[in-house]
DRENVOMAR-995948 format. One record per residue: z negated, y negated, x of N, C-alpha, C, O, CB in turn; residue in three letters. Coordinates in steps of 0.05 Angstrom, whole numbers. Atoms other than C-alpha are relative to their C-alpha. Glycine has a CB too. Example, Ala and Ser with C-alpha at 12.3 -4.5 7.8 and 13.67 -1.06 7.14 Angstrom:
REM DRENVOMAR-995948
nup,nnorth,neast,caup,canorth,caeast,cup,cnorth,ceast,oup,onorth,oeast,cbup,cbnorth,cbeast,rest
0,24,18,-156,90,246,0,-24,18,-13,-24,39,-25,-1,-20,ala
1,24,-16,-143,21,273,-14,-22,-15,-18,-44,-5,29,-9,9,ser
END
This chain:
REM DRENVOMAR-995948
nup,nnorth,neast,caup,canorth,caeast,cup,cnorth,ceast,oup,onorth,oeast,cbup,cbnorth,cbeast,rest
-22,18,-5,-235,845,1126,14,-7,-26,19,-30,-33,20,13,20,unk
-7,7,38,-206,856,1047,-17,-24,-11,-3,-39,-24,-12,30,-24,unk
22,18,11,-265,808,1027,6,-30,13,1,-51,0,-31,13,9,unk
6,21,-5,-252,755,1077,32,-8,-1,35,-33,-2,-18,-2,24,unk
-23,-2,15,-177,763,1062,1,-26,-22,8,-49,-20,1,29,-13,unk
9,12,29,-199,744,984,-2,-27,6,12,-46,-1,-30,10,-14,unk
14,27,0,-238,693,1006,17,-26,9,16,-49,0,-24,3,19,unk
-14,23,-4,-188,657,1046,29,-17,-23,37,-41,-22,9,9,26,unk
-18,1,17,-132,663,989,-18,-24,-21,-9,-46,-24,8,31,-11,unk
23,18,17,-193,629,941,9,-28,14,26,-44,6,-39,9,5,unk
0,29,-17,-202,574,998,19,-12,-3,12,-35,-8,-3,-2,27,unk
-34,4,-1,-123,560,997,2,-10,-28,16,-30,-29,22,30,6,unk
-10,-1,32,-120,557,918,-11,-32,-5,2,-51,-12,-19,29,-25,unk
23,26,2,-185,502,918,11,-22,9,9,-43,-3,-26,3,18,unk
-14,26,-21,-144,459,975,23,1,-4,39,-10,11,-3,0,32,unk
-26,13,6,-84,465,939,18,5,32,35,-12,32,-6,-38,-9,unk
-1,-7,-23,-64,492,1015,24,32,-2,27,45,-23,-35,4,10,unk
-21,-26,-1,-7,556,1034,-14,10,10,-26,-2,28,29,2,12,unk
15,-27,-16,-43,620,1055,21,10,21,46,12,19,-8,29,-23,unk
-17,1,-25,-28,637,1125,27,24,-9,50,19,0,-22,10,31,unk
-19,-16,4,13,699,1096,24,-16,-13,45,-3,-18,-9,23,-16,unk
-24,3,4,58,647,1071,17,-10,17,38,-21,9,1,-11,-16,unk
-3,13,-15,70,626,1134,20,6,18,24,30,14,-19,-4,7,unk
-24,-18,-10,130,643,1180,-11,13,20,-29,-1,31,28,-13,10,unk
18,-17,-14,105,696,1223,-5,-7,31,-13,14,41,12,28,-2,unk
3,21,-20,97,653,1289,-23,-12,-11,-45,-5,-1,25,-20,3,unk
29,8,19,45,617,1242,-19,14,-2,-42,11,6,2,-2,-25,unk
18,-23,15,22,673,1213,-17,10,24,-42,7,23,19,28,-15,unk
18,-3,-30,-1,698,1289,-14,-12,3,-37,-4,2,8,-3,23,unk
14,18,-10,-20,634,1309,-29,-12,-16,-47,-28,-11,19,-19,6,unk
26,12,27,-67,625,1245,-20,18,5,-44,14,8,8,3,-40,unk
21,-23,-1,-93,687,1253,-18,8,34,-36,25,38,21,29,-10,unk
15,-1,-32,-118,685,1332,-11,-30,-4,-35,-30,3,27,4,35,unk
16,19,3,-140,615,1317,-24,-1,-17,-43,-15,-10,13,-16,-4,unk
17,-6,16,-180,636,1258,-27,19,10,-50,17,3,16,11,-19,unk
20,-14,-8,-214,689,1298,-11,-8,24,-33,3,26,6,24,1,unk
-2,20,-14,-218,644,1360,-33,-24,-9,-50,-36,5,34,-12,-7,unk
20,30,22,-268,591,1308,-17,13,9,-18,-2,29,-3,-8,-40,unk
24,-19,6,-331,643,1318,-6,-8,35,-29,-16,40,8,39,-13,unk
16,1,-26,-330,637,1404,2,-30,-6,-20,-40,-3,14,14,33,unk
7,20,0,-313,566,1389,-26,-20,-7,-30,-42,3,14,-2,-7,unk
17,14,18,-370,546,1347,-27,18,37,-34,3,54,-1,14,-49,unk
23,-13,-6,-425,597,1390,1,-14,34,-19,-15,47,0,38,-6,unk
-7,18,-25,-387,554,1462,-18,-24,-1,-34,-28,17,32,-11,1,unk
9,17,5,-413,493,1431,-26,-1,-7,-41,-15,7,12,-7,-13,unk
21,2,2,-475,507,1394,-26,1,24,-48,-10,25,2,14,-15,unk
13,-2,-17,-494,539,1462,-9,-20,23,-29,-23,37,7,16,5,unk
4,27,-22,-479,478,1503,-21,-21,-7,-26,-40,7,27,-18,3,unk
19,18,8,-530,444,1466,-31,10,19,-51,-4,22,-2,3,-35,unk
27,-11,-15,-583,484,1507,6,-3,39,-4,12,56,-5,41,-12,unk
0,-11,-21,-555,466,1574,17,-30,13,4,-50,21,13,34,-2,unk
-9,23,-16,-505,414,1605,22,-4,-25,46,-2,-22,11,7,36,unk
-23,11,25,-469,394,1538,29,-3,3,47,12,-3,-7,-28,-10,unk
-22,13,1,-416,351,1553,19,10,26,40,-2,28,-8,-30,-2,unk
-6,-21,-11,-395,403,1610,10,20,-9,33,25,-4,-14,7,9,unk
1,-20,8,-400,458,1577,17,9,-31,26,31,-34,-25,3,1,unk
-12,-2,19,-369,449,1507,17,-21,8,29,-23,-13,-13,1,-24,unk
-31,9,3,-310,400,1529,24,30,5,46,29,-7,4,-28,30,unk
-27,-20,3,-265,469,1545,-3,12,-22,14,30,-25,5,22,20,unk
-16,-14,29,-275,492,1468,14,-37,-18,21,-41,-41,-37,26,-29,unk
-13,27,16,-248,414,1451,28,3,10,47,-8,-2,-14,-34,8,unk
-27,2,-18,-191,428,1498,10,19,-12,34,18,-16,1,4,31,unk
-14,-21,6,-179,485,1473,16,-4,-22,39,6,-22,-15,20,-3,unk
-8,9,23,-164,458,1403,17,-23,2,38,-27,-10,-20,-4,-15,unk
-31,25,-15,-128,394,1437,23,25,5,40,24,-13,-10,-22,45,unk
-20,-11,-1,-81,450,1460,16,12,-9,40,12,-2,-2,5,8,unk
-17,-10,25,-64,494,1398,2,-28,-20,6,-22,-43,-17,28,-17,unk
-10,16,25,-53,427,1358,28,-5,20,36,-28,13,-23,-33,-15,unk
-16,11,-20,6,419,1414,21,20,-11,45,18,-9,-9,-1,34,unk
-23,-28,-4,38,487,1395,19,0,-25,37,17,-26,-19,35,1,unk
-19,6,19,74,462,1328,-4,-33,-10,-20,-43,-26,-3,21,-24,unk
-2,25,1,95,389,1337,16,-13,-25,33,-31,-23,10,-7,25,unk
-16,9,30,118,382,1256,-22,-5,-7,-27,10,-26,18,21,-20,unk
26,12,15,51,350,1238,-18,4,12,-18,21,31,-8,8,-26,unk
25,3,-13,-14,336,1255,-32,23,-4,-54,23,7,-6,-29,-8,unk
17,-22,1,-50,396,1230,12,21,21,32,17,33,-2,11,-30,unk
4,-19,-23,-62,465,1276,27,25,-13,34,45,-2,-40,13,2,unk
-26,-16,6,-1,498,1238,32,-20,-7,51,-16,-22,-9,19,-30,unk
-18,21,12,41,434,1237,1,-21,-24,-16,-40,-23,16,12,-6,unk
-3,15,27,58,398,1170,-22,10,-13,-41,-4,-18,28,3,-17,unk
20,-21,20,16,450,1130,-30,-7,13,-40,-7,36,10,43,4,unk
34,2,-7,-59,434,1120,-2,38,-12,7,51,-31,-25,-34,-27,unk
3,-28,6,-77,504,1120,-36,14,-2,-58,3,-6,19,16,25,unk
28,-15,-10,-134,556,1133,-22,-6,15,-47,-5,14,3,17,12,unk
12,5,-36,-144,538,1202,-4,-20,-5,-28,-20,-10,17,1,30,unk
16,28,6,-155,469,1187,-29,6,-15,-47,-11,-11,20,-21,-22,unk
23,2,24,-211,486,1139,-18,23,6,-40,30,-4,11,4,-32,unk
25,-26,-25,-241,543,1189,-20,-19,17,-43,-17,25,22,23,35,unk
9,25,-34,-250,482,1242,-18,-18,-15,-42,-17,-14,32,-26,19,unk
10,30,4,-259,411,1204,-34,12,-7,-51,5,10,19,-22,-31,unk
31,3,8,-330,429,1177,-25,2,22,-47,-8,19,-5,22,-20,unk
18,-3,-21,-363,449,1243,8,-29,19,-10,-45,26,6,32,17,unk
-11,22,-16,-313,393,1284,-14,-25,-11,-27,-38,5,33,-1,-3,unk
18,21,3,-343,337,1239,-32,2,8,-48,-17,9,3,-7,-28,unk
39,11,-2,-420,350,1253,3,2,34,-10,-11,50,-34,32,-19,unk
3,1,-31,-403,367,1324,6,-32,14,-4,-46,32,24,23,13,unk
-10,24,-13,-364,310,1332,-25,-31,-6,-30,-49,11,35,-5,-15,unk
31,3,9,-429,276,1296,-19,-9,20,-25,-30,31,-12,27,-9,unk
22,-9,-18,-480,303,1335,5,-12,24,-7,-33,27,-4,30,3,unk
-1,0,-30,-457,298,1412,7,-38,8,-2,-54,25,30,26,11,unk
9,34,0,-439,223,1398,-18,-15,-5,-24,-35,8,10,-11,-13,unk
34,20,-9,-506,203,1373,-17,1,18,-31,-17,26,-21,1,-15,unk
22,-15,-14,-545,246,1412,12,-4,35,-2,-17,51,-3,37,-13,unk
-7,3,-22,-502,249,1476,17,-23,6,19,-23,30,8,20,7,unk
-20,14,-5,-449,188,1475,24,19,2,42,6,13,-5,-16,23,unk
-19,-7,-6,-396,242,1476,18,-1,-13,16,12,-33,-1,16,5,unk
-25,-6,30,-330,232,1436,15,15,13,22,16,37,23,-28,-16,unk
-12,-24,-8,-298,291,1428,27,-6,-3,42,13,-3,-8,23,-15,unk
-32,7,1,-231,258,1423,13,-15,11,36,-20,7,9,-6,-18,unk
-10,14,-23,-229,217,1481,15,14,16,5,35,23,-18,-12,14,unk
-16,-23,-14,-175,246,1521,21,24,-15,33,42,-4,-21,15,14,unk
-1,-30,16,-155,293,1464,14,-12,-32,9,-9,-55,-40,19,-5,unk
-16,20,37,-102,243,1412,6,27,-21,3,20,-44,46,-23,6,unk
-10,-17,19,-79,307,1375,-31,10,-14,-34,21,-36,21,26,14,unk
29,-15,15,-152,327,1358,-16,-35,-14,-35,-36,-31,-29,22,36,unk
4,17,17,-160,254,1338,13,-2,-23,0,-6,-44,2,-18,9,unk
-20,6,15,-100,249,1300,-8,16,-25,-8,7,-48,26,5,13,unk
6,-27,21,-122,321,1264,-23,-7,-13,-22,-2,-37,-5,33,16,unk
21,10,10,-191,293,1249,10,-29,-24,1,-24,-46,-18,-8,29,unk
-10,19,2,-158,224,1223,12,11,-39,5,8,-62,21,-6,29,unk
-8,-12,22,-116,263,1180,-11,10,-22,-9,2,-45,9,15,6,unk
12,-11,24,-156,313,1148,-23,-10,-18,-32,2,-39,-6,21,7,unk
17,17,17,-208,258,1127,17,-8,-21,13,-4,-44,-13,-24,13,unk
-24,8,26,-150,230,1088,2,18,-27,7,9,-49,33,3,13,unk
-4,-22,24,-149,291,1043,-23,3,-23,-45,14,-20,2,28,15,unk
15,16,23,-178,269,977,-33,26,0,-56,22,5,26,-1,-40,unk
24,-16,-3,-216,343,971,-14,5,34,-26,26,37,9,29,-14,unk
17,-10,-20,-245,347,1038,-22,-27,3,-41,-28,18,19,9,30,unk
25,30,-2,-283,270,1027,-31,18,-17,-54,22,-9,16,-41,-31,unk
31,-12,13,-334,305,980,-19,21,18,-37,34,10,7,19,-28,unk
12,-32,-15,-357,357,1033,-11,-12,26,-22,3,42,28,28,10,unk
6,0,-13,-371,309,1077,-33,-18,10,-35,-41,0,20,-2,5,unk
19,-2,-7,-443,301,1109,-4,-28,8,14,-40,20,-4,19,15,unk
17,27,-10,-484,236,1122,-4,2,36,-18,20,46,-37,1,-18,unk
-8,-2,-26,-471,228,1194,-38,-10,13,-44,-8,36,33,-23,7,unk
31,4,-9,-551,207,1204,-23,23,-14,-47,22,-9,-10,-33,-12,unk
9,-25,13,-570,277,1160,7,16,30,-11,26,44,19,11,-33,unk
-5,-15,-12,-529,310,1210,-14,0,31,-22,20,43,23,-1,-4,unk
20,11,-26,-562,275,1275,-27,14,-6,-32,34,8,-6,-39,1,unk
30,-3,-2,-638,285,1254,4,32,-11,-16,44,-2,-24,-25,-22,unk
3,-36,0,-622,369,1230,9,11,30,-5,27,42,24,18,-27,unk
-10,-6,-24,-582,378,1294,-21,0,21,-29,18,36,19,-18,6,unk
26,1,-21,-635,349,1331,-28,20,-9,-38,29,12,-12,-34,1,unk
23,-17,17,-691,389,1296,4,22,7,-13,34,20,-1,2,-31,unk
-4,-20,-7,-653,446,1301,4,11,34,-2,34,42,18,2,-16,unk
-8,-10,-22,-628,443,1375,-9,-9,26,-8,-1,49,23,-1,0,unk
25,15,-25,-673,394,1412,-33,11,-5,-49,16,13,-2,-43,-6,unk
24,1,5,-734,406,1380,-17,21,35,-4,36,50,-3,16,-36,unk
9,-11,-28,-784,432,1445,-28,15,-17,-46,5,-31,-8,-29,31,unk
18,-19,18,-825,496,1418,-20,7,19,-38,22,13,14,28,-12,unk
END
């Protein structure tokens, strides 16, 4: 846990970002159950790819529509502050959001303005443009990886 600690203090420094410990302890909670939260989120989704998709992974989209609700001082998942938690999520949220639209027609943000708004946003943020993926890279690995028929 010391190590991934480090690591997130690093991540914070890079994005110019407040580490959740600077956070008022309401935050600090909420960063930290959302942070550990990212791991069923991602394995909800990846799994729905093997099964009824757009069923099955809309309650981890909801779920994240609902903690962006819980501090209405900005459009990131801790409010004003682009933080941690933003930068736990966006990297999986863009290919998902990616993927299930080419592949399935699904937008993951129909129904879900605060998880648009949060997406919207954190493209805006000069360092998170370089990180981001060719949206027709991400289609044909996705598919490779999660359609392919063995």
């Amino acid at each position: 846990m010391a190590q991934l600690q480090v690591l997130g203090v690093v991540v914070c420094r890079v994005f110019r970002v407040p580490t959740p410990a600077g956070a008022d302890p309401t935050k600090q909670e909420f960063a930290e159950e959302l942070i550990t939260y990212s791991d069923t989120f991602n394995k909800i989704v990846f799994a729905s790819f093997k099964g009824d998709t757009v069923k099955e992974a809309g309650p981890a989209f909801d779920h994240l529509e609902n903690a962006l609700h819980k501090f209405n001082d900005g459009p990131f998942f801790l409010g004003h502050e682009f933080s941690l938690v933003d930068i736990t999520y966006i990297p999986f949220v863009e290919k998902f959001q990616t993927f299930l639209s080419g592949v399935w027609n699904y937008e993951i943000t129909a129904a879900r303005p605060k998880l648009a708004k949060w997406i919207e946003e954190v493209n805006k943020i000069d360092a998170y443009k370089p990180t981001k993926t060719d949206p027709k890279v991400i289609v044909e690995l996705y598919s490779s990886l999660f359609l392919a028929k063995h």
